[in-house]
MARMAR-616669 format. One record per residue (C-alpha): chain; x negated, y, z negated. Coordinates in nm, 2 decimals. Example, Ala and Ser with C-alpha at 12.3 -4.5 7.8 and 13.67 -1.06 7.14 Angstrom:
// residues 2
[filum "A", [-1.23, -0.45, -0.78]]
[filum "A", [-1.37, -0.11, -0.71]]
// end
This chain:
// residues 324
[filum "A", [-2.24, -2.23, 0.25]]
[filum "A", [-2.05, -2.52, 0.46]]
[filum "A", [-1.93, -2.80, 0.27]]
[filum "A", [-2.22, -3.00, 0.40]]
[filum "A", [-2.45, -2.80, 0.24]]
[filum "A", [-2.34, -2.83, -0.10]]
[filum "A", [-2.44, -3.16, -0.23]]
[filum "A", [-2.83, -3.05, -0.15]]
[filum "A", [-2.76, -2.74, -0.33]]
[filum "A", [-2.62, -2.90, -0.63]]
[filum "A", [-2.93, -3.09, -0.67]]
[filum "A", [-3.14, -2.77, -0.68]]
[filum "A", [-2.91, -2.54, -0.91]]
[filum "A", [-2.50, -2.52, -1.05]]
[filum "A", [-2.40, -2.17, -0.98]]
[filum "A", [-2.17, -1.96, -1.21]]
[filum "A", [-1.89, -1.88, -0.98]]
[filum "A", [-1.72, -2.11, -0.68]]
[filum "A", [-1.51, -1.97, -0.43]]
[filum "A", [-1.38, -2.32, -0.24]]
[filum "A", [-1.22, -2.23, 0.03]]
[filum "A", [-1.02, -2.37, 0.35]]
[filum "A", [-0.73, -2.52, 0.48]]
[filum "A", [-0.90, -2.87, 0.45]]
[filum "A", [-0.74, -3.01, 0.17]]
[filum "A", [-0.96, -3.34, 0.10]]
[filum "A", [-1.29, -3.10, 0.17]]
[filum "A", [-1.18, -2.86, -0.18]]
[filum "A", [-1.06, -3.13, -0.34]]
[filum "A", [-1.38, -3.26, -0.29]]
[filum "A", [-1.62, -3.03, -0.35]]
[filum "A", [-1.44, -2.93, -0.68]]
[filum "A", [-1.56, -3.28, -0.78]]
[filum "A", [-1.87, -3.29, -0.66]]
[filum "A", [-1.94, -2.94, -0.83]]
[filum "A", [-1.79, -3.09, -1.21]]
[filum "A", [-2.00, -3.43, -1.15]]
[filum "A", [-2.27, -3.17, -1.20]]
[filum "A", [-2.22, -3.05, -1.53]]
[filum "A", [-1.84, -3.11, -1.63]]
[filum "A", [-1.85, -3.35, -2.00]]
[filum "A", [-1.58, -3.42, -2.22]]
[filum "A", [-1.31, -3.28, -1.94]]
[filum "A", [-1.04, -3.30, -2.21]]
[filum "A", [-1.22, -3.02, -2.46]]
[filum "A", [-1.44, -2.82, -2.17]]
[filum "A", [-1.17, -2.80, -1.89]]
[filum "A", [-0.93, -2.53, -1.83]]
[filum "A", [-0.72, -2.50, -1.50]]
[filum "A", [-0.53, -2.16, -1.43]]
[filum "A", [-0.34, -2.00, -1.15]]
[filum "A", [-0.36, -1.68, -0.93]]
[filum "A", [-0.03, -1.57, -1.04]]
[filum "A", [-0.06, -1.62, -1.39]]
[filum "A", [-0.37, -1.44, -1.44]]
[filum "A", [-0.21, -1.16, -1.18]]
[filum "A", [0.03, -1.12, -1.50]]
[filum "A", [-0.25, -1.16, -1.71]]
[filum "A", [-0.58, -1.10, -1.63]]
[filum "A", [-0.74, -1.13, -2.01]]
[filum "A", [-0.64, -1.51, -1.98]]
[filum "A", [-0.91, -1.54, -1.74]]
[filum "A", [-1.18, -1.35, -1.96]]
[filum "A", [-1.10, -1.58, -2.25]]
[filum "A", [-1.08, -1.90, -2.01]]
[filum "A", [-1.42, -1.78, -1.91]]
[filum "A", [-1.56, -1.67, -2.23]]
[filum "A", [-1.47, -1.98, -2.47]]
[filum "A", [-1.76, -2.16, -2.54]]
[filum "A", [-1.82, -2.50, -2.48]]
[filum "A", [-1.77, -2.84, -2.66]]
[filum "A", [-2.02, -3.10, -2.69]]
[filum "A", [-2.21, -3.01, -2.38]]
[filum "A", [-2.40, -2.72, -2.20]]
[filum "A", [-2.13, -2.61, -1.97]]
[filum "A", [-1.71, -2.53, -1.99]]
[filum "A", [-1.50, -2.52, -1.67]]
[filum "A", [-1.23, -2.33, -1.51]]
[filum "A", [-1.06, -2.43, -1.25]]
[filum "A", [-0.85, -2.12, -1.07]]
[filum "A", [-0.64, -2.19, -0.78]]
[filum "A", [-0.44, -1.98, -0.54]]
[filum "A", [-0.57, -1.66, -0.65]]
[filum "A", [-0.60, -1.39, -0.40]]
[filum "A", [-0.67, -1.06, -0.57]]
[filum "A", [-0.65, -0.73, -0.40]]
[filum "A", [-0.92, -0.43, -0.42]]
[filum "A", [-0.74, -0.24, -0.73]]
[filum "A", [-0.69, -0.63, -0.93]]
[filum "A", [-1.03, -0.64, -0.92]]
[filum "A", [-1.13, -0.34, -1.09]]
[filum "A", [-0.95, -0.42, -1.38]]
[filum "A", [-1.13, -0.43, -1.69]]
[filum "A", [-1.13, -0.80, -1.78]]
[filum "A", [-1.20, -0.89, -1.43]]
[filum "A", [-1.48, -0.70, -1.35]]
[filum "A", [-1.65, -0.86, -1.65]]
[filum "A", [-1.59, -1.18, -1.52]]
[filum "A", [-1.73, -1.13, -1.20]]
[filum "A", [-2.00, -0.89, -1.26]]
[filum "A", [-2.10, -1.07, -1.56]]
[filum "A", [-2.02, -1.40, -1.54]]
[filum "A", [-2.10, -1.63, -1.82]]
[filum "A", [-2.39, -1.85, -1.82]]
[filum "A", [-2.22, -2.15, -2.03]]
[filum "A", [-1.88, -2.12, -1.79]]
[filum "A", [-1.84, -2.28, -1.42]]
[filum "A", [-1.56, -2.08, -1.27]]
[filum "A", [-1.43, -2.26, -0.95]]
[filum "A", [-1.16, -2.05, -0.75]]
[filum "A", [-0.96, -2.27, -0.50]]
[filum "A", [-0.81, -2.10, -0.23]]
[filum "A", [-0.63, -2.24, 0.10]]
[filum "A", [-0.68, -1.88, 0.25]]
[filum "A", [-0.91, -1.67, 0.33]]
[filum "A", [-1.00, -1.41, 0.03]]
[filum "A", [-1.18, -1.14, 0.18]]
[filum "A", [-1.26, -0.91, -0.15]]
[filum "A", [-1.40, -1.25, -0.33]]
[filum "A", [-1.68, -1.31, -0.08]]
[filum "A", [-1.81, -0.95, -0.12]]
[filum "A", [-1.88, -1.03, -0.48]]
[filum "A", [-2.26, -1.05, -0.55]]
[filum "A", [-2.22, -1.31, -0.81]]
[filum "A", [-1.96, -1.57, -0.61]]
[filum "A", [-2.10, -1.83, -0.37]]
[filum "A", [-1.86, -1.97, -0.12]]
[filum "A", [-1.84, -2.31, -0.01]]
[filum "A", [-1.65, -2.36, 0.33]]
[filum "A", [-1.38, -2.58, 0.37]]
[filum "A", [-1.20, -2.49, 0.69]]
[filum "A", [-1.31, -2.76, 0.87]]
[filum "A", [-1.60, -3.04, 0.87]]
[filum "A", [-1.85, -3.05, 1.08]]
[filum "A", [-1.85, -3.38, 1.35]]
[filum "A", [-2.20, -3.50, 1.18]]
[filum "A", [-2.03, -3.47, 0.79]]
[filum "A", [-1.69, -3.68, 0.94]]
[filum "A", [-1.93, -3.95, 1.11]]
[filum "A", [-2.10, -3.99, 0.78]]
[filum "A", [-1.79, -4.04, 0.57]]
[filum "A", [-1.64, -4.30, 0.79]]
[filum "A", [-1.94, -4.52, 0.87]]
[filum "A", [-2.00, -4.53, 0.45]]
[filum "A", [-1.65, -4.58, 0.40]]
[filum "A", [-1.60, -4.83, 0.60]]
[filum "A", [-2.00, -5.01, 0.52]]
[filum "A", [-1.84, -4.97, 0.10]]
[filum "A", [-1.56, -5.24, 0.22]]
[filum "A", [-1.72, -5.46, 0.43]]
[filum "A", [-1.60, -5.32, 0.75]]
[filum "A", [-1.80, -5.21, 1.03]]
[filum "A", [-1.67, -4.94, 1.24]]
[filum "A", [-1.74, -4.91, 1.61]]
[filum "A", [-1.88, -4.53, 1.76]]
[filum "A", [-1.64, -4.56, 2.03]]
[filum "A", [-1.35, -4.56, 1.74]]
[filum "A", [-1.52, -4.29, 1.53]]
[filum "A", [-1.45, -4.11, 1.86]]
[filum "A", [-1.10, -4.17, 1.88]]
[filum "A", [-1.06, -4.10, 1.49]]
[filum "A", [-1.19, -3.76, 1.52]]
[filum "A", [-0.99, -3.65, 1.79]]
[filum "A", [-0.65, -3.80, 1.72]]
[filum "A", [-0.68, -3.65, 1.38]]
[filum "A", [-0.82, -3.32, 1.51]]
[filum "A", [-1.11, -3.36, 1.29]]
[filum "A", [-0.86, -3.30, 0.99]]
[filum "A", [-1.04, -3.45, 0.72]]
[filum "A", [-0.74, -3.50, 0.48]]
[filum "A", [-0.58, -3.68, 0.79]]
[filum "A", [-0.89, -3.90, 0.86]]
[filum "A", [-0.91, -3.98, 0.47]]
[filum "A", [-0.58, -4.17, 0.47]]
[filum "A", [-0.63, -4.28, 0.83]]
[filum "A", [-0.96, -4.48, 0.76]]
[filum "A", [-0.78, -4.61, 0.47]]
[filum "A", [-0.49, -4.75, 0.67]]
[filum "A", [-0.72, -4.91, 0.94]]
[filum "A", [-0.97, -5.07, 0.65]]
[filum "A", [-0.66, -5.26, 0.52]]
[filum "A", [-0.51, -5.33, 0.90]]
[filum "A", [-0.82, -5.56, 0.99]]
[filum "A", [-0.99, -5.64, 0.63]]
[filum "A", [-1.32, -5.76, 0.51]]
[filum "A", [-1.57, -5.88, 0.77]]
[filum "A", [-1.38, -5.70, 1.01]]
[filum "A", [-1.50, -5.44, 1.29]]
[filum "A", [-1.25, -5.13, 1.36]]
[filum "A", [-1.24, -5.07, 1.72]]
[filum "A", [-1.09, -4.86, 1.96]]
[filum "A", [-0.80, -5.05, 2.04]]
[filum "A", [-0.74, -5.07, 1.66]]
[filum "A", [-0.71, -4.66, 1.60]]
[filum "A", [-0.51, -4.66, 1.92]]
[filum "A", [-0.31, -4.89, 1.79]]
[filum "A", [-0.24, -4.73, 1.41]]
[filum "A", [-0.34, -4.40, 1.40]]
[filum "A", [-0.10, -4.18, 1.53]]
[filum "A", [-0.19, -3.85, 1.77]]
[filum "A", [-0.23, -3.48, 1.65]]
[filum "A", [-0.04, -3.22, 1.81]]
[filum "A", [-0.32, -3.10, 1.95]]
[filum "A", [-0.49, -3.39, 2.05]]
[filum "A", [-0.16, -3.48, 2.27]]
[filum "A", [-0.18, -3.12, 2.42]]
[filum "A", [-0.58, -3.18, 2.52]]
[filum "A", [-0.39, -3.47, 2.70]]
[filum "A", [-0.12, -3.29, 2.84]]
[filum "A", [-0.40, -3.03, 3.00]]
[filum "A", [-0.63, -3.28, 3.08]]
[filum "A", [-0.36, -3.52, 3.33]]
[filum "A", [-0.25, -3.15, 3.50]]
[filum "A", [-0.64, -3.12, 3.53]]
[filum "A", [-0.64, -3.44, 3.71]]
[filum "A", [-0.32, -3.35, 3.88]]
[filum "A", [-0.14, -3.66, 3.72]]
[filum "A", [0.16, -3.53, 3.72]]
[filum "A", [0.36, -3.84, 3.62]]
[filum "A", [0.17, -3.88, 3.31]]
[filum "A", [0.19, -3.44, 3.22]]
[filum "A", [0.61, -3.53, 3.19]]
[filum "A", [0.56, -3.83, 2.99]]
[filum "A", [0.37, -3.61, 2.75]]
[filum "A", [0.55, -3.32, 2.76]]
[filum "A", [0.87, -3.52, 2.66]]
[filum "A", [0.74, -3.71, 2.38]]
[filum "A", [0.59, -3.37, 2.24]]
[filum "A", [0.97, -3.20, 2.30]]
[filum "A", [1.15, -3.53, 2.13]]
[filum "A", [0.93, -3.59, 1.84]]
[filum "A", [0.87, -3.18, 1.77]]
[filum "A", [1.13, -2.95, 1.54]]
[filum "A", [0.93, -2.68, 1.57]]
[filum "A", [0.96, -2.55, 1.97]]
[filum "A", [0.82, -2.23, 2.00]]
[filum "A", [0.50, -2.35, 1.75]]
[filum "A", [0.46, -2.64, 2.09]]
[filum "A", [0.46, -2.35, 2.30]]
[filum "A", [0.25, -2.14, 2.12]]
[filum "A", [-0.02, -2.44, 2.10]]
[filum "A", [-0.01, -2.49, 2.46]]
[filum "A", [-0.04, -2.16, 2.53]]
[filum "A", [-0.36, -2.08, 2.32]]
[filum "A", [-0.53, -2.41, 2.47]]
[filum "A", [-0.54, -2.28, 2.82]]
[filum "A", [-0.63, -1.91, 2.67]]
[filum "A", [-0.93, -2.09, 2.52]]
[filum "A", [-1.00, -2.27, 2.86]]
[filum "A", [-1.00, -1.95, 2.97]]
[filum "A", [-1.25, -1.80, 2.73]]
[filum "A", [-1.48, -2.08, 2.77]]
[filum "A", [-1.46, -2.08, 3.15]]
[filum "A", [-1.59, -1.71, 3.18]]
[filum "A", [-1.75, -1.68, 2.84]]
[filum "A", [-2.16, -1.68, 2.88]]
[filum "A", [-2.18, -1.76, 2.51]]
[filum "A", [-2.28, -2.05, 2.32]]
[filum "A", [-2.05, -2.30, 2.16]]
[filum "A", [-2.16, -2.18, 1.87]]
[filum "A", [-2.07, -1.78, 1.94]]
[filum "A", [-1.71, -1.88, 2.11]]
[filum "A", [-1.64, -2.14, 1.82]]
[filum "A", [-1.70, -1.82, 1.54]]
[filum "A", [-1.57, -1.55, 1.78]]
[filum "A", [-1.23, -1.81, 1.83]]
[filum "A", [-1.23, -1.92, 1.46]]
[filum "A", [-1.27, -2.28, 1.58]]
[filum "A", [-1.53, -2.55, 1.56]]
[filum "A", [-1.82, -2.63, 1.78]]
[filum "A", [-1.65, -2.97, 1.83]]
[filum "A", [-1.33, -2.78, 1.98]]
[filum "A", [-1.56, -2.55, 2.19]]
[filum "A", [-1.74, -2.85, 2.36]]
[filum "A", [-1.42, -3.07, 2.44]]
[filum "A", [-1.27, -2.70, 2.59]]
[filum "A", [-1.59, -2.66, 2.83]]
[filum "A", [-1.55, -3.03, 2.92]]
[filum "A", [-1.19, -2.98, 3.04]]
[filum "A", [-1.25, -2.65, 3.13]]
[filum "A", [-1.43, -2.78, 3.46]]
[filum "A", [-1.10, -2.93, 3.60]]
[filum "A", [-0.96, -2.60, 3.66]]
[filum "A", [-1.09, -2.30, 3.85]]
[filum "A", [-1.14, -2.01, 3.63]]
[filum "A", [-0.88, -1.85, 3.89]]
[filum "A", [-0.62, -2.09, 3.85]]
[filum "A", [-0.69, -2.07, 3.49]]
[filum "A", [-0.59, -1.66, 3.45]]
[filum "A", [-0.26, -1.78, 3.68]]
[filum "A", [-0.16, -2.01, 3.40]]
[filum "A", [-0.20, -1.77, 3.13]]
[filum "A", [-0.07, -1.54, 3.31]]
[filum "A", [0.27, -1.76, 3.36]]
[filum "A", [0.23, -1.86, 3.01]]
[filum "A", [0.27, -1.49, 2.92]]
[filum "A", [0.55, -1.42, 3.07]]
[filum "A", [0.72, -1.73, 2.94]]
[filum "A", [0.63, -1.65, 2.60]]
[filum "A", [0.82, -1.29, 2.62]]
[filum "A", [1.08, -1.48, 2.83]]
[filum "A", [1.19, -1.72, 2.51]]
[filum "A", [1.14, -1.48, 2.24]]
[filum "A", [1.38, -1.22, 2.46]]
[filum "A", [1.63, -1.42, 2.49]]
[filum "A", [1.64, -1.46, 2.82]]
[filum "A", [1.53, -1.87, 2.81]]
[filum "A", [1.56, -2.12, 2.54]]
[filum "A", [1.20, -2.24, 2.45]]
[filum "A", [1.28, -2.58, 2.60]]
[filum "A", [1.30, -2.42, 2.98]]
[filum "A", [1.02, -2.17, 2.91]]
[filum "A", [0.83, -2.50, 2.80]]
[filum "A", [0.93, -2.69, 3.11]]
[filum "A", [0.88, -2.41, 3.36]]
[filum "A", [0.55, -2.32, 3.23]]
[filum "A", [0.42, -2.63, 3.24]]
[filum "A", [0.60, -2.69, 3.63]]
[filum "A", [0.38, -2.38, 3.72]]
[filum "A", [0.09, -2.50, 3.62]]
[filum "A", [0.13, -2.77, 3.87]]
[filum "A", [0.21, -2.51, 4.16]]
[filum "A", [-0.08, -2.30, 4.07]]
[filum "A", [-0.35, -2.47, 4.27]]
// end
């Protein structure tokens, strides 16, 4: 299920086993505690937390975390993080009892930042996605942050929220925070408050890169191209990200598929999908292939040898210009 969906199915029944899972930080952290609110009592007698690795060494901890009844209330937790078991781990004996018969006095929540293939097959594991929230859940949380300290927060900077954080809710958590204290009860966040305090996302400053070569402002494309080189460590991942944008501009510019079919066949969000096809339209899907193409070359270009990333940066970006 999506993270969204989880509160509504916590009011109708508490499942046996949990797999959260996604890069979202604040999203797990977040549905682990909406999942103990349900049933957790007495956390200090009827919580256990384990690891991947140390039930990897030992998987009978596991059985006994699971099987240990609980104190003082109806239901005992454990909490297992980073565990990523392969096809052969999970025929082992003490496993397979815990997943094929899971206990019906035990909530097992597994917390995983990646993906765990072999764990969603399981019959008896319900998965709760947290790669990334959906626009309408981010919306939500900011407007009832915001209304819980007297702050009201304008639409036009929800906007600007969402896509200078990427719509990273672990980034927007500690943003909204910073701009509730910046203007203080009674206040209204606007738009020239997140422009002036939260800082842009990678990716947000290469949808502005693409988006002034769109509009052929060329002066601004070199003004963000240097502060990305000057404030970035990490070259080749800048290249890689500008690369990928324009082979998504691509895909959206020739794709006949919804939003909705190029965000799960991309492994991105409908949000992502729908600012692509806006920008999409200021290139032809011609001149869109000739960057990619450049791009490509580039790409084998740096890791060759041949150019530092820097110049494969520079000259990709100078080609996009000429590419009319």
């Amino acid at each position: 299920m999506k993270f969204k969906d989880l509160k509504k199915s916590l009011s109708e029944t508490l499942e046996r086993i949990y797999l959260v899972e996604g890069e979202d930080a604040f999203l797990r952290d977040t549905a682990v505690r909406l999942i103990k609110q349900k049933a957790l009592q007495e956390p200090d007698l009827n919580l256990t937390n384990l690891y991947g690795q140390d039930i990897k060494a030992d998987p009978e901890q596991l059985l006994t975390a699971t099987e240990s009844y609980p104190f003082l209330s109806e239901r005992r937790y454990v909490v297992l993080r980073d565990y990523y078991p392969n096809a052969t781990e999970l025929k082992n004996k003490a496993i397979k009892k815990v997943f094929l018969d899971p206990s019906d006095t035990t909530v097992l929540i597994i917390v995983n930042e990646q993906k765990c293939e072999n764990l969603k097959k399981l019959d008896t594991v319900t998965f709760v996605d947290c790669y990334k929230a959906e626009e309408e859940v981010i919306v939500s949380y900011l407007k009832r942050r915001a209304l819980d300290e007297g702050v009201l927060i304008t639409n036009g900077a929800i906007k600007l929220v969402l896509e200078y954080s990427n719509m990273d809710m672990t980034r927007i958590s500690g943003e909204i925070e910073k701009l509730i204290t910046f203007v203080g009860k009674n206040a209204e966040i606007t738009e020239e408050t997140v422009d002036l305090l939260v800082s842009k996302s990678q990716d947000f400053q290469v949808y502005e890169l693409t988006e002034s070569i769109g509009k052929r402002d060329y002066g601004k494309s070199f003004e963000i191209l240097s502060e990305l080189l000057n404030k970035n460590q990490d070259k080749q991942r800048l290249f890689i990200s500008v690369y990928y944008h324009f082979r998504r501009l691509l895909h959206v510019a020739v794709s006949g598929a919804t939003n909705q079919e190029l965000a799960t066949a991309l492994e991105t969000k409908d949000f992502v999908i729908k600012k692509a096809r806006e920008q999409a339209k200021r290139f032809t899907p011609k001149r869109l292939k000739q960057i990619c193409d450049k791009l490509s070359y580039y790409d084998g270009a740096f890791k060759s040898g041949e150019l530092s990333v820097d110049t494969a940066l520079w000259n990709s970006i100078l080609n996009t210009m000429v590419n009319e």
